[in-house]
C-alpha positions as a Python dict, from the first residue, in 0.01 Angstrom:
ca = {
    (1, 'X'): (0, 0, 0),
    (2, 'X'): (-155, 280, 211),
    (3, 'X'): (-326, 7, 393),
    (4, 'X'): (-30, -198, 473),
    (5, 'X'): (125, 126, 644),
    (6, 'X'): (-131, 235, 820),
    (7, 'X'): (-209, -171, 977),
    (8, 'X'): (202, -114, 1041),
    (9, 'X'): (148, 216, 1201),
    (10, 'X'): (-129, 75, 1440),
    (11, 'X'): (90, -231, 1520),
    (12, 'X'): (374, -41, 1617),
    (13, 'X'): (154, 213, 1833),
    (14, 'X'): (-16, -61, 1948),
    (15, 'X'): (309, -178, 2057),
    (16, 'X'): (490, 132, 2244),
    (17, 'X'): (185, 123, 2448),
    (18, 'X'): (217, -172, 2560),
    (19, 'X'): (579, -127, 2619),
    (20, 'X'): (501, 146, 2844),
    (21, 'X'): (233, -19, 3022),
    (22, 'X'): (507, -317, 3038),
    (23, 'X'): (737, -69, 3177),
    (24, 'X'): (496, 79, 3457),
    (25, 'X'): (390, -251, 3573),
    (26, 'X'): (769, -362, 3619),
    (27, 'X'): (813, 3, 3821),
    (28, 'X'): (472, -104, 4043),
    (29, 'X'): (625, -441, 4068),
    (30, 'X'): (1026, -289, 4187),
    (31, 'X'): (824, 13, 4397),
    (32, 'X'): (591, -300, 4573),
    (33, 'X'): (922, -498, 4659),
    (34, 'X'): (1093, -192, 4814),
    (35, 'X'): (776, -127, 5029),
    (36, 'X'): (785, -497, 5135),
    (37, 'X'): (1160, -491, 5201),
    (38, 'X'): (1122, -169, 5396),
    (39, 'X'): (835, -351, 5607),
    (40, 'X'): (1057, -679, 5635),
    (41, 'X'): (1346, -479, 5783),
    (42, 'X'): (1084, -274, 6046),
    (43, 'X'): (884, -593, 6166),
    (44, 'X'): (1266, -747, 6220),
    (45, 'X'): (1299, -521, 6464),
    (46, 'X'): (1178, -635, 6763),
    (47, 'X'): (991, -330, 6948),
    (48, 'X'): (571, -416, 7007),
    (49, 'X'): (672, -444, 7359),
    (50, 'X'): (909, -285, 7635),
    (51, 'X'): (953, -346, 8000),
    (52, 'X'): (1177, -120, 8224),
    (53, 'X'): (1450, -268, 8458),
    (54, 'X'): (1597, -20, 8695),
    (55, 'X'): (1994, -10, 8792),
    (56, 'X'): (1996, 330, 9008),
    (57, 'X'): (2005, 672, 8926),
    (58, 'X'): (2348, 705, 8744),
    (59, 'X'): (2425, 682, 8359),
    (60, 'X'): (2435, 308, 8306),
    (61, 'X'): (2752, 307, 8029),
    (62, 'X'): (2826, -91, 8012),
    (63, 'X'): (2521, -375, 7948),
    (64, 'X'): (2665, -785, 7889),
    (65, 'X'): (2413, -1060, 7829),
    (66, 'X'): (2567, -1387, 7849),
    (67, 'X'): (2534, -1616, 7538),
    (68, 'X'): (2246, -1833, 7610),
    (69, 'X'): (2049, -1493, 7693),
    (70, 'X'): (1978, -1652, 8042),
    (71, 'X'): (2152, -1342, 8237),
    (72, 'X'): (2224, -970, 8181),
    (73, 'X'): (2491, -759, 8361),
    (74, 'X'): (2461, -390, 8371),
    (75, 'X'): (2738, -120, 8490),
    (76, 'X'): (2725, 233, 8577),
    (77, 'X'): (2905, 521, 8701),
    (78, 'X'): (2816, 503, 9047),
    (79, 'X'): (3014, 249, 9041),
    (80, 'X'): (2763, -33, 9070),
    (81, 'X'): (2709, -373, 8879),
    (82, 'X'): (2377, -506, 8867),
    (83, 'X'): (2302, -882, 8816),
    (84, 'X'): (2005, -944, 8635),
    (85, 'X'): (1830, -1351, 8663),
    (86, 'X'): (1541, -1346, 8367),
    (87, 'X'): (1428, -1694, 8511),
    (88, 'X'): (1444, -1582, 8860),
    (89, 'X'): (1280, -1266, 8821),
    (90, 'X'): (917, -1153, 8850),
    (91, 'X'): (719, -839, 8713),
    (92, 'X'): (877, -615, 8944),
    (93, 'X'): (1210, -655, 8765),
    (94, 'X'): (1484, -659, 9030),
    (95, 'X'): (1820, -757, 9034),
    (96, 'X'): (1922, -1049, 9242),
    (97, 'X'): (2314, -908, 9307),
    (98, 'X'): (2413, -543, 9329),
    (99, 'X'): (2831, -539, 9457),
    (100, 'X'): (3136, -267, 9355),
    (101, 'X'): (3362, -505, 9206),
    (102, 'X'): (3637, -187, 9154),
    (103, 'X'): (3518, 5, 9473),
    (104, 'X'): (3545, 368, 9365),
    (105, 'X'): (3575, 352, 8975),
    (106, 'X'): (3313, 387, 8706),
    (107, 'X'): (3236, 83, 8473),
    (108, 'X'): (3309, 183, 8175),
    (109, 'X'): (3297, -213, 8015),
    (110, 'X'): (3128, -581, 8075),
    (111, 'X'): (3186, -868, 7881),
    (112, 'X'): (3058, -1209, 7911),
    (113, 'X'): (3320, -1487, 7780),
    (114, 'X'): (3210, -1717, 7489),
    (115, 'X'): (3113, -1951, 7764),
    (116, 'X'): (2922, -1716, 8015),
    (117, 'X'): (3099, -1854, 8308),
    (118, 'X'): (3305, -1523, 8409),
    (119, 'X'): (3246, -1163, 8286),
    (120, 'X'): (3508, -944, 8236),
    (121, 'X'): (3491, -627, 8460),
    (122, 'X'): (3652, -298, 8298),
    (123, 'X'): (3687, 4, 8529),
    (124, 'X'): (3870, 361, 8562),
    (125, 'X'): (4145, 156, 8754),
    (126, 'X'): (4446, -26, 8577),
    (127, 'X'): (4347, -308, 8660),
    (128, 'X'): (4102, -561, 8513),
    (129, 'X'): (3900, -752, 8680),
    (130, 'X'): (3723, -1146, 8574),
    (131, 'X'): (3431, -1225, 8789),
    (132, 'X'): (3226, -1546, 8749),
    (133, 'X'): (2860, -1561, 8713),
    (134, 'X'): (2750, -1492, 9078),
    (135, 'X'): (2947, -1201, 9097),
    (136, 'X'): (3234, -1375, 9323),
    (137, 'X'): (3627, -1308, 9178),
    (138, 'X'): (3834, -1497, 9010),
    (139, 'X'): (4114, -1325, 8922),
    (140, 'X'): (4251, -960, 8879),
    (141, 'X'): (4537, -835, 8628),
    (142, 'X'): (4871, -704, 8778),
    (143, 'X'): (4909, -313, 8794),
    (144, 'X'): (5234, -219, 8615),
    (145, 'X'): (5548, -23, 8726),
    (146, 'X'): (5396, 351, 8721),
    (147, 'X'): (5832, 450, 8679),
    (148, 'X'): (5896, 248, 8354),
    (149, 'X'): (5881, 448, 8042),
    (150, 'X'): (5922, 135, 7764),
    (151, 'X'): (5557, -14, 7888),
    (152, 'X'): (5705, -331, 7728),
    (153, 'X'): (5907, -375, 8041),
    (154, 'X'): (5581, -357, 8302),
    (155, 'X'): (5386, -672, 8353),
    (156, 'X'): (5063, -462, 8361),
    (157, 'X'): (4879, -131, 8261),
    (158, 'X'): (5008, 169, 8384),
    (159, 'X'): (4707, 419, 8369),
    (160, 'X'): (4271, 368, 8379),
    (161, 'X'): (4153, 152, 8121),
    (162, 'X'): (3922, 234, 7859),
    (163, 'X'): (3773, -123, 7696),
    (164, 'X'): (3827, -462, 7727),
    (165, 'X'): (3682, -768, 7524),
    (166, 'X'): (3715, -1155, 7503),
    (167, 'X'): (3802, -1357, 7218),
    (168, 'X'): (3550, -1475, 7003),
    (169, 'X'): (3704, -1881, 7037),
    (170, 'X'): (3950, -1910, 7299),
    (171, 'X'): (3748, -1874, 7616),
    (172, 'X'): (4060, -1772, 7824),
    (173, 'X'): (4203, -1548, 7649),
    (174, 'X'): (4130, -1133, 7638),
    (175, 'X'): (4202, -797, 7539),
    (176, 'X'): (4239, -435, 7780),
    (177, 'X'): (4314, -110, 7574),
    (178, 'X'): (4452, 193, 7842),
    (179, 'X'): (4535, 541, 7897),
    (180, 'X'): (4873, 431, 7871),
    (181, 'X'): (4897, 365, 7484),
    (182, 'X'): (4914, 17, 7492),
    (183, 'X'): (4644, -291, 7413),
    (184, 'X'): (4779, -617, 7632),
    (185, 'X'): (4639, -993, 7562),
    (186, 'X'): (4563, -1155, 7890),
    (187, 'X'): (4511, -1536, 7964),
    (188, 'X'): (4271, -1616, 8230),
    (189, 'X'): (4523, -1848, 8425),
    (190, 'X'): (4810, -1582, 8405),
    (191, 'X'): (4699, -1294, 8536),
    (192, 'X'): (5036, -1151, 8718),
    (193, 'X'): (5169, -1092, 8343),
    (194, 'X'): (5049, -1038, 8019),
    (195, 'X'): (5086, -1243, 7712),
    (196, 'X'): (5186, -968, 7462),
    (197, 'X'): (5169, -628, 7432),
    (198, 'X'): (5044, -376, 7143),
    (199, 'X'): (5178, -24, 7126),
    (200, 'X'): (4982, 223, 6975),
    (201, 'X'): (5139, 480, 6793),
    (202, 'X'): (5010, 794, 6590),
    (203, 'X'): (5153, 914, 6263),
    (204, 'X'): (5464, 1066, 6376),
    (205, 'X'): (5557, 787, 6587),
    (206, 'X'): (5471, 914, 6930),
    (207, 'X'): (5211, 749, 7147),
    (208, 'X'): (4864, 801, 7117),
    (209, 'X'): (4560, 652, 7335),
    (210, 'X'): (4363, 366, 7263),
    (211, 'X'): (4009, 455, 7354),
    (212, 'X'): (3823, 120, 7233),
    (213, 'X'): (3962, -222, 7105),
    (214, 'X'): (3791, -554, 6989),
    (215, 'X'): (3857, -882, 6766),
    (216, 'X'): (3710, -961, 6460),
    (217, 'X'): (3446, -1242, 6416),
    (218, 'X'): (3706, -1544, 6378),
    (219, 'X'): (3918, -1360, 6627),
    (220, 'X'): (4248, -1339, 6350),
    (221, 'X'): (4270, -945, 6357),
    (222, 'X'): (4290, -704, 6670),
    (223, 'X'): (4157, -372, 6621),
    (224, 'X'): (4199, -6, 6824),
    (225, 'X'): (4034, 275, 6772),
    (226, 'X'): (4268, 581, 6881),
    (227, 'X'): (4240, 967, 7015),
    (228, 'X'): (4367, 1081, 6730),
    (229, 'X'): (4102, 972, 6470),
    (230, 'X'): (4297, 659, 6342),
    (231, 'X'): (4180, 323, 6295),
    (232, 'X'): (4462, 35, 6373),
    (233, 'X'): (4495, -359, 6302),
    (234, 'X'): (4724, -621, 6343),
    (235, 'X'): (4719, -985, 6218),
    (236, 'X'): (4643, -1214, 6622),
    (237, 'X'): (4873, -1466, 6443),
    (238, 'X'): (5165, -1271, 6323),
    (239, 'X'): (5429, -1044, 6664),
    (240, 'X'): (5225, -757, 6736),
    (241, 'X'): (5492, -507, 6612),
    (242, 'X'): (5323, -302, 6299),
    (243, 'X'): (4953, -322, 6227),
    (244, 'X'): (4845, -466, 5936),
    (245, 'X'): (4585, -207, 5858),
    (246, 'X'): (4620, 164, 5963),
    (247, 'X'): (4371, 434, 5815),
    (248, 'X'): (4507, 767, 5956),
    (249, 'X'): (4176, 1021, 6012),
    (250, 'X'): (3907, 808, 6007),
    (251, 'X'): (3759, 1012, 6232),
    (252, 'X'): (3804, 1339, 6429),
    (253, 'X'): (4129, 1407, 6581),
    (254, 'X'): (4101, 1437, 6982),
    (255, 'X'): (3748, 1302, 6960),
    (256, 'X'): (3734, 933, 7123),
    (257, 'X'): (3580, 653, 6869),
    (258, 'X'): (3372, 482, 7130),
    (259, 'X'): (3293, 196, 6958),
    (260, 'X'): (3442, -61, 6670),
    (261, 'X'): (3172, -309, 6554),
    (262, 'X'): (3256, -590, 6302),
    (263, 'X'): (2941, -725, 6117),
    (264, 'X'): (2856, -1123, 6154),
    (265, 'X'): (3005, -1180, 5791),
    (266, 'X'): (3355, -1016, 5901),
    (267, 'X'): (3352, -809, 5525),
    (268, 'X'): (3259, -438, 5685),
    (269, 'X'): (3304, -253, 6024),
    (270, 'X'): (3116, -1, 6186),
    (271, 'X'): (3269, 300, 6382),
    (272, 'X'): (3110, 506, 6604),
    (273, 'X'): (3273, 819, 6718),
    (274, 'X'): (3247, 1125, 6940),
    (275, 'X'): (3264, 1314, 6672),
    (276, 'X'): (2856, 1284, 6616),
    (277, 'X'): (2882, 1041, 6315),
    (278, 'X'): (2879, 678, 6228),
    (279, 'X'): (3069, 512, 5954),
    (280, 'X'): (3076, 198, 5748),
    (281, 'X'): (3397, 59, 5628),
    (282, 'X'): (3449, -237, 5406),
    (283, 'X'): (3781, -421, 5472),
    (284, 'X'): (3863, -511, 5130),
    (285, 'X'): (3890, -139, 5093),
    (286, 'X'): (3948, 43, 5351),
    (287, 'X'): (4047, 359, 5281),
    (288, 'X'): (3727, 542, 5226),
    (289, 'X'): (3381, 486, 5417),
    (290, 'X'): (3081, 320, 5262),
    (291, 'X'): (2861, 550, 5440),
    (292, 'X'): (2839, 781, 5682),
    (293, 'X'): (2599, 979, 5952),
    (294, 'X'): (2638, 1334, 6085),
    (295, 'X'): (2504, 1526, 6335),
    (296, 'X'): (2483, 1227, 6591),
    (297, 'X'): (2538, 1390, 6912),
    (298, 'X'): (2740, 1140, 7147),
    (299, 'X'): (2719, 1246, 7509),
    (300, 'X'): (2925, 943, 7655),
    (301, 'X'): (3284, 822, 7531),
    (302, 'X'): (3088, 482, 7586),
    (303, 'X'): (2794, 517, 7323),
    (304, 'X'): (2852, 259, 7094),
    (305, 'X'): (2706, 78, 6742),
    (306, 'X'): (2650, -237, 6655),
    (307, 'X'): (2484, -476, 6350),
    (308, 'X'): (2189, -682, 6341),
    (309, 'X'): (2231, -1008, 6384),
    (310, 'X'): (2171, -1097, 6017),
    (311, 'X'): (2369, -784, 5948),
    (312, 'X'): (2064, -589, 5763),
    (313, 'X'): (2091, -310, 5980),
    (314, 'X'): (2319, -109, 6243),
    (315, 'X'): (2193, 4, 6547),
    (316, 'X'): (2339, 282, 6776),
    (317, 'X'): (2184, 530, 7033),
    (318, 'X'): (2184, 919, 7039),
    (319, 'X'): (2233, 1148, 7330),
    (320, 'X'): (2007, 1433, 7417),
    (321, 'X'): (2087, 1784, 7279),
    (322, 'X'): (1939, 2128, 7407),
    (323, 'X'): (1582, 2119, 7321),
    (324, 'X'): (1538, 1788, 7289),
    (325, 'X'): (1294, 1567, 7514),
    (326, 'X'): (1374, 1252, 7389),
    (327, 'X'): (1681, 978, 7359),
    (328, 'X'): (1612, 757, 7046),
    (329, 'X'): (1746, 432, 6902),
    (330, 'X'): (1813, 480, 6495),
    (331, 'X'): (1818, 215, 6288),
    (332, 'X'): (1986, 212, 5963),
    (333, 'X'): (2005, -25, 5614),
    (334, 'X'): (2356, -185, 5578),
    (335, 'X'): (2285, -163, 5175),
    (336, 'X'): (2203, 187, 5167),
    (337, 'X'): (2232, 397, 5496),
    (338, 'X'): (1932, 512, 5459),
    (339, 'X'): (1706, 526, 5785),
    (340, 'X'): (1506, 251, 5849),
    (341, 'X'): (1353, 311, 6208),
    (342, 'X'): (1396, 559, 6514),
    (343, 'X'): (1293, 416, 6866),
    (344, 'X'): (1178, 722, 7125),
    (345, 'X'): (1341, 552, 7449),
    (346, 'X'): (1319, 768, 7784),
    (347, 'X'): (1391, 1169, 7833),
    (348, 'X'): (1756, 1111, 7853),
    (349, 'X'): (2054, 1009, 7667),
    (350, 'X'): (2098, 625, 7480),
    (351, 'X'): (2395, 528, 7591),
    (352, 'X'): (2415, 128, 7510),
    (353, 'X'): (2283, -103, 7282),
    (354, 'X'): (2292, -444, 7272),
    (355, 'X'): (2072, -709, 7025),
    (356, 'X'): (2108, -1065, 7170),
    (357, 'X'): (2071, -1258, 6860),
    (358, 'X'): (1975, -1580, 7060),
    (359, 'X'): (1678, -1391, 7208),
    (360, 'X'): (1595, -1175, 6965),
    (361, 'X'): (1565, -837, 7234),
    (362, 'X'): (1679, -535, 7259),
    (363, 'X'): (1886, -422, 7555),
    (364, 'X'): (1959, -47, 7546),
    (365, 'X'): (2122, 170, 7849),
    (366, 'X'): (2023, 519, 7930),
    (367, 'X'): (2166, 805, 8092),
    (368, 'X'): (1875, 823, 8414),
    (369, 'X'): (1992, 486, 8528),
    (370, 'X'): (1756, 237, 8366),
    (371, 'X'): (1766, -53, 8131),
    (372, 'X'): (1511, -95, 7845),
    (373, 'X'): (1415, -416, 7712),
    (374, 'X'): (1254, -431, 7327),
    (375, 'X'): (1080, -739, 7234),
    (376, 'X'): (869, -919, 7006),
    (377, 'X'): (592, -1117, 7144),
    (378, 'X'): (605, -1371, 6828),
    (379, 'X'): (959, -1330, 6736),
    (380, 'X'): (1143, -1294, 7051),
    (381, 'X'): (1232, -1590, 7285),
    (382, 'X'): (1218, -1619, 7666),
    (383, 'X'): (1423, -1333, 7826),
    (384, 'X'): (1230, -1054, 7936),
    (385, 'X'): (914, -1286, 7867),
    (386, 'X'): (986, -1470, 8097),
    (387, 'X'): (935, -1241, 8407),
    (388, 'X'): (653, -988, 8262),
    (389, 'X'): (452, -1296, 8304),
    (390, 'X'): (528, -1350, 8658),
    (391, 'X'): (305, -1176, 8928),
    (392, 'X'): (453, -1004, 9193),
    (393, 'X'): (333, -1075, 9545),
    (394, 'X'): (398, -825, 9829),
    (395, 'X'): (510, -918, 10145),
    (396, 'X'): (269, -845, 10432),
    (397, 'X'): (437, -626, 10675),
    (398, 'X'): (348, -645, 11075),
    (399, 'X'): (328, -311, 11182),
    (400, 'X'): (347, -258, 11559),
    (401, 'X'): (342, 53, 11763),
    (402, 'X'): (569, 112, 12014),
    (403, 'X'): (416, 271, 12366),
    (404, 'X'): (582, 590, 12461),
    (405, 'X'): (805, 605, 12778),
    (406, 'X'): (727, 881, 13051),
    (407, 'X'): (1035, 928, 13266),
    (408, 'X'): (964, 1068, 13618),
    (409, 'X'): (1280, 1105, 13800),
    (410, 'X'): (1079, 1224, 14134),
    (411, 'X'): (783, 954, 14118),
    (412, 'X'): (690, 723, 14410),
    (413, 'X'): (833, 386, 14426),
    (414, 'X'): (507, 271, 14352),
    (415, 'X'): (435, 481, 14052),
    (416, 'X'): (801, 473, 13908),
    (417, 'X'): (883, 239, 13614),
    (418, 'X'): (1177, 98, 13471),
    (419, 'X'): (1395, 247, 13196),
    (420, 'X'): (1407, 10, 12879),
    (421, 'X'): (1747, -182, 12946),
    (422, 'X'): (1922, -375, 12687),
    (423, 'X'): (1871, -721, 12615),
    (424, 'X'): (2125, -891, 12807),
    (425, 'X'): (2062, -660, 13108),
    (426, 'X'): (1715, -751, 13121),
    (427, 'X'): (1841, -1156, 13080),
    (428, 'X'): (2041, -1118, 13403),
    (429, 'X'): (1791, -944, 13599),
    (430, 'X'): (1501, -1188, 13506),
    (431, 'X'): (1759, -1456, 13557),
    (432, 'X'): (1763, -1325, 13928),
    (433, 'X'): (1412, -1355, 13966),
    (434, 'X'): (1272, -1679, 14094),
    (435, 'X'): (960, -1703, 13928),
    (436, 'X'): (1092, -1580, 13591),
    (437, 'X'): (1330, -1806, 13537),
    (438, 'X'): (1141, -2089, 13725),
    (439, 'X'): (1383, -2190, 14030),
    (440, 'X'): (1342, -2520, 14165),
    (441, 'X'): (1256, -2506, 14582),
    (442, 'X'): (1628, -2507, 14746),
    (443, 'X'): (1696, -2766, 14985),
    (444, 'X'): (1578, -2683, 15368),
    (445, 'X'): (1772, -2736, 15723),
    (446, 'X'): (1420, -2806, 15926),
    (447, 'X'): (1118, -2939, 15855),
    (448, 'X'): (866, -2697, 15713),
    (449, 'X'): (545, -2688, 15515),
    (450, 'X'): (569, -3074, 15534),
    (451, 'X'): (914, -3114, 15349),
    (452, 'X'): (1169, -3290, 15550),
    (453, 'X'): (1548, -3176, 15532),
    (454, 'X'): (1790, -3408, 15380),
    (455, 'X'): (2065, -3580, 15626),
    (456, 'X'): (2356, -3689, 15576),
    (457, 'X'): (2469, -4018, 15647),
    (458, 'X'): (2682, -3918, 15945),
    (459, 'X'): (2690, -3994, 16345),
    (460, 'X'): (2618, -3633, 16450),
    (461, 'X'): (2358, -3656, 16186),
    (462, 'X'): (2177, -3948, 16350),
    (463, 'X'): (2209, -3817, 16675),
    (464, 'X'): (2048, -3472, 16561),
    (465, 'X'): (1775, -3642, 16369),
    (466, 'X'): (1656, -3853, 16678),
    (467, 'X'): (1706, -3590, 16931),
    (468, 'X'): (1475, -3369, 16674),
    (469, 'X'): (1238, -3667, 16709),
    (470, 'X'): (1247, -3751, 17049),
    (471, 'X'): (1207, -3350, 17174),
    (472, 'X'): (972, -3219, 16882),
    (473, 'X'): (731, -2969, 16928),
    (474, 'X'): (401, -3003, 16767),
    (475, 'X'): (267, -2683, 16498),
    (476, 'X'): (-47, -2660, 16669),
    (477, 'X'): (128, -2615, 17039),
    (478, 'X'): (224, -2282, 17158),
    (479, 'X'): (590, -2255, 17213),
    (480, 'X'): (564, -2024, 17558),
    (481, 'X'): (396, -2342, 17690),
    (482, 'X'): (644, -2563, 17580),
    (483, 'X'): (889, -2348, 17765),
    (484, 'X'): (737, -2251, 18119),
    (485, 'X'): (644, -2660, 18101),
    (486, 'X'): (1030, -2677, 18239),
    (487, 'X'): (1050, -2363, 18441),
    (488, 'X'): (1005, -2522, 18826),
    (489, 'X'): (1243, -2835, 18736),
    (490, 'X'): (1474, -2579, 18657),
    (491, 'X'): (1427, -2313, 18955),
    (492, 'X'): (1464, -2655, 19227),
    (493, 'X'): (1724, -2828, 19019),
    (494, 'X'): (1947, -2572, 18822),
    (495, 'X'): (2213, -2664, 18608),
    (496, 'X'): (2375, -2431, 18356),
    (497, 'X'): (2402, -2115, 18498),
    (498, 'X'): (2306, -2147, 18912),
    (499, 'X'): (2579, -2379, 19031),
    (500, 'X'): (2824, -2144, 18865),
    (501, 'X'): (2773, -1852, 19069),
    (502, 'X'): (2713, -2071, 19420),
    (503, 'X'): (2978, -1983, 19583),
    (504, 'X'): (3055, -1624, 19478),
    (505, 'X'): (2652, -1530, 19459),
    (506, 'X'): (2439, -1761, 19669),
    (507, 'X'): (2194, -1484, 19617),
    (508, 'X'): (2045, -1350, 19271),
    (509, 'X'): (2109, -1011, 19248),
    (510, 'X'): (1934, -791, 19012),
    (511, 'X'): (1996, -440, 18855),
    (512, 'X'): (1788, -146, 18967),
    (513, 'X'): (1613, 125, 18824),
    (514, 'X'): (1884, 344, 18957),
    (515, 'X'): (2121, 218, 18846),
    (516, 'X'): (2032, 264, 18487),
    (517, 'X'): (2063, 600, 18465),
    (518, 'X'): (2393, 688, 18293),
    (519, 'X'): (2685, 818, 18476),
    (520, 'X'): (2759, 1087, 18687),
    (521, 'X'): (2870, 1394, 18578),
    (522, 'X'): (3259, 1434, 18555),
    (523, 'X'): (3391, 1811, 18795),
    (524, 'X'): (3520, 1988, 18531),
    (525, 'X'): (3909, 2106, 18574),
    (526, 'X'): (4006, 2413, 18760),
}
């Protein structure tokens, strides 16, 4: 019997242990998947390369890519909107269009439609603006009546706008939130009217600003995030008169939420507020957050969040704070919050972020004026790849040197020179010039240097031409010759001027050298 218990005892030792060793290896095995799933979720991220585009010097607050990831629009405060060509481009990275679509307002929003043949333009003015994909507009919204107070009555917004989107499935339709407590649907054909307005109203019924708006994922709910911390919905198919979600203090009061993200599935939303924290919602329940992020300092009532586009992760930039050096991307786990990743970008603030899902990059905006692309070179698709490979040939530049002018107003004729005259000036006075501007001989009246004049066809013509011919005097015979050849047939036979004064003054009578002296002088008066 003793034997039997102690065989039982070693059995069920024997056992335990190997429980425990059972127990260890399952830990190993659950700590081994965690590793790999943390690993999985960094190599998604697509960050072994960067290139730099630049868009000025301003905070660039507004990136769009279109949806085939073949173009990228950037705004800024300086008013500027960059368009960016990825299969156009080369290594230097330039934009091909630079134009102030809203003259002197800040872009605060770009959009690209589901299409990507216009982008929608949202400024500091009231009024939106659609351009197409060269930059070129096609329409702009009507600016409402500043002296109605029910802004049902006014065809437009009243005050600066703040965001704007498209929706997600009818390409001509969009969304504007303003200053003036309203969110208005737009149709691309209509644009002297909108199609319905939202009013956005805090807890006791007054107004309160919409700072950011967007659809959901099947475009059935229209969201606005608000001044004073709340969170509103309302059902796209039902009048737009009470939401159909409202969570009152989902964030700070009189701190903007500067972004409202929904994930690709449409079950949870992300919010991103000036407050300095981020928070997940899930729709079923929305009443309190999933999870949420402190102390993340938002410089920019533009800094926004968004998911991944398998909706593992959110991303969203943070702004510089005293002491810092560098603006980071953070990355965190949808299923846990926990931080997955944090991207050192450039020594100022991360503004925007935007992960093309087509393309698999990264575009993020920062607050010295540049764009930064993240890529992978295995995972990521044309883009950015496209124009890193591309050399960039400079242009060979003729460099001449001008020779300096010495103006000497008391020079010689000789010596002087011109003064540099304008073009034309110079055209008229070389036009002047004979041999500049190649004059043909004119025609001549006598024969000279062995051209003959041309004659008419006339009688006195004729009779000029053959008196010329009959009486012409040779080149090689001296002309005093030719003269004094006549003079004695002229003294014994005169004819013009003799017979004329034969009667009056038989006798030539000539002046004398006394008589050339002036005349006498007058006797002065007495």
């Amino acid at each position: 019997m003793s034997k039997m218990a102690n065989d039982s005892q070693i059995l069920s030792s024997k056992n335990i242990i190997d429980g425990r060793k059972v127990e260890e290896d399952e830990e190993e095995e659950e700590d081994d998947e965690s590793e790999t799933e943390e690993m999985s979720l960094k190599e998604k991220i697509p960050c072994t390369h960067e290139v730099t585009m630049t868009h000025g010097t301003k905070a660039v607050i507004a990136i769009a890519a279109d949806p085939s990831g073949a173009r990228l629009a950037s705004g800024s405060i300086d008013y500027d909107v960059c368009f960016w060509d990825f299969a156009g481009m080369d290594s230097s990275m330039r934009s091909f269009r630079t134009l102030q679509p809203c003259e002197n307002h800040p872009i605060k929003c770009l959009q690209y439609s589901t299409t990507g043949d216009v982008i929608l333009v949202i400024s500091g003015a009231a009024q939106a603006k659609v351009l197409d994909r060269d930059g070129f507009e096609k329409c702009e919204t009507v600016k409402g009546d500043q002296y109605i107070t029910d802004m049902a009555r006014t065809k437009g917004h009243t005050a600066g706008l703040n965001s704007g989107c498209w929706h997600p499935f009818t390409k001509e339709e969009y969304l504007t939130c303003s200053q003036d407590s309203t969110c208005r649907i737009w149709l691309l054909h209509r644009p002297r009217g909108h199609k319905n307005v939202i009013k956005c109203r805090a807890q006791n019924g007054v107004k309160t600003i919409p700072t950011t708006c967007s659809y959901s994922r099947e475009g059935t709910v229209v969201a606005c995030g608000c001044i004073d911390g709340s969170i509103q919905m309302w059902d796209h198919r039902k009048n737009f008169v009470n939401p159909s979600l409202t969570l009152r203090n989902a964030h700070g009061s009189n701190n903007e939420i500067s972004s409202l993200s929904f994930s690709y599935l449409g079950h949870t939303l992300a919010t991103r507020s000036c407050d300095d924290t981020l928070k997940l919602w899930d729709l079923r329940s929305f009443k309190v957050p999933i999870f949420e992020v402190k102390d993340l300092f938002s410089r920019y009532e533009t800094t926004d969040c968004m998911f991944s586009p398998d909706d593992s992760m959110i991303v969203t930039g943070e702004s510089l704070k005293k002491g810092q050096d560098m603006g980071k991307i953070l990355f965190y786990d949808t299923k846990t919050f926990e931080l997955v990743n944090e991207i050192p970008v450039t020594n100022s603030h991360v503004i925007k972020t935007l992960w093309h899902p087509k393309l698999n990059q990264l575009f993020v905006g920062c607050g010295n004026g540049i764009v930064k692309v993240y890529y992978d070179i295995n995972r990521s698709m044309r883009g950015a790849k496209l124009c890193v490979v591309k050399s960039h040939f400079k242009h060979k530049h003729m460099e001449v040197m001008s020779t300096q002018q010495i103006i000497t107003p008391h020079a010689l004729p000789l010596f002087r020179q011109d003064r540099p005259k304008s073009v034309r000036k110079q055209m008229e006075k070389d036009r002047l010039d004979p041999v500049k501007s190649r004059r043909p001989d004119l025609p001549i009246t006598s024969g000279q240097g062995g051209r003959v004049a041309s004659s008419g066809g006339t009688l006195s013509s004729y009779v000029i031409r053959n008196l010329g011919l009959s009486k012409r005097i040779e080149d090689d015979q001296d002309p005093r010759e030719a003269i004094l050849k006549y003079a004695k047939e002229a003294e014994e036979n005169p004819y013009w001027i003799a017979p004329a004064y034969k009667k009056t003054q038989p006798k030539t009578i000539f002046q004398t050298d006394e008589q050339d002296s002036g005349p006498s002088t007058k006797k002065q008066k007495t």
